[in-house]
Residue, then its C-alpha position, 0 to 999 in steps of 0.5 A: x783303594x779308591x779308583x781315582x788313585x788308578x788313573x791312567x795319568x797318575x804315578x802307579x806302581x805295581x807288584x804282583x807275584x805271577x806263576x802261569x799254568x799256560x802261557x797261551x792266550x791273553x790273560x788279565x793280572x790287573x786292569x781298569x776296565x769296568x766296560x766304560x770308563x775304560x783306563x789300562x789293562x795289565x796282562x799276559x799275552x801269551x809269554x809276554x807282559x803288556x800294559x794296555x792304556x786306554x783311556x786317551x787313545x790305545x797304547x801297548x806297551x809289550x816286554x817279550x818272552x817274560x813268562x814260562x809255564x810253572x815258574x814263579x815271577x815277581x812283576x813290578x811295574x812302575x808307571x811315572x807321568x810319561x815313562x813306564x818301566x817294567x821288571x822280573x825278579x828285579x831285573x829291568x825288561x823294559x824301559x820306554x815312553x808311555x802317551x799322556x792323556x789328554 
């Protein structure tokens, strides 16, 4: 997949099917974040679920309480200009405004 379909000011979906051993910590799912050119991070951070903009300035966006230890997820994430919306298991956990890039 070519990395310009993973800009920080595209339309993004994401799915990713997550069964945490230990919900401690900060824990990479997803990212774009090679050490330059920094974009986004997709991760755990403890039970909750964080998208992490970059690129543009830092934004965290934070649904609490998503993940417990040794149960299977169903994550989707659907990024669309300036809203992002994220589920577990088809249910809506947060919904909310993400800053563009300028």
């Amino acid at each position: 997949i070519p990395s310009s379909l993973f800009s920080a000011t595209s339309s993004l979906t994401l799915g990713i099917i997550v069964k945490p051993q230990s919900v401690s910590g900060i824990q990479t799912l997803l990212s774009k974040d090679p050490g330059s050119n920094r974009e986004w991070q997709f991760r755990m951070n403890g039970s909750n679920l964080e998208w992490v903009k970059i690129a543009g300035g830092v934004q965290t966006i934070t649904a609490s309480g998503v993940f417990t230890n040794n149960v299977t997820s169903f994550i989707h994430v659907v990024i669309n200009g300036t809203s992002i919306k994220m589920f577990k298991d088809g249910v809506s956990v947060l919904s909310t405004s993400i800053a563009s890039v300028s």
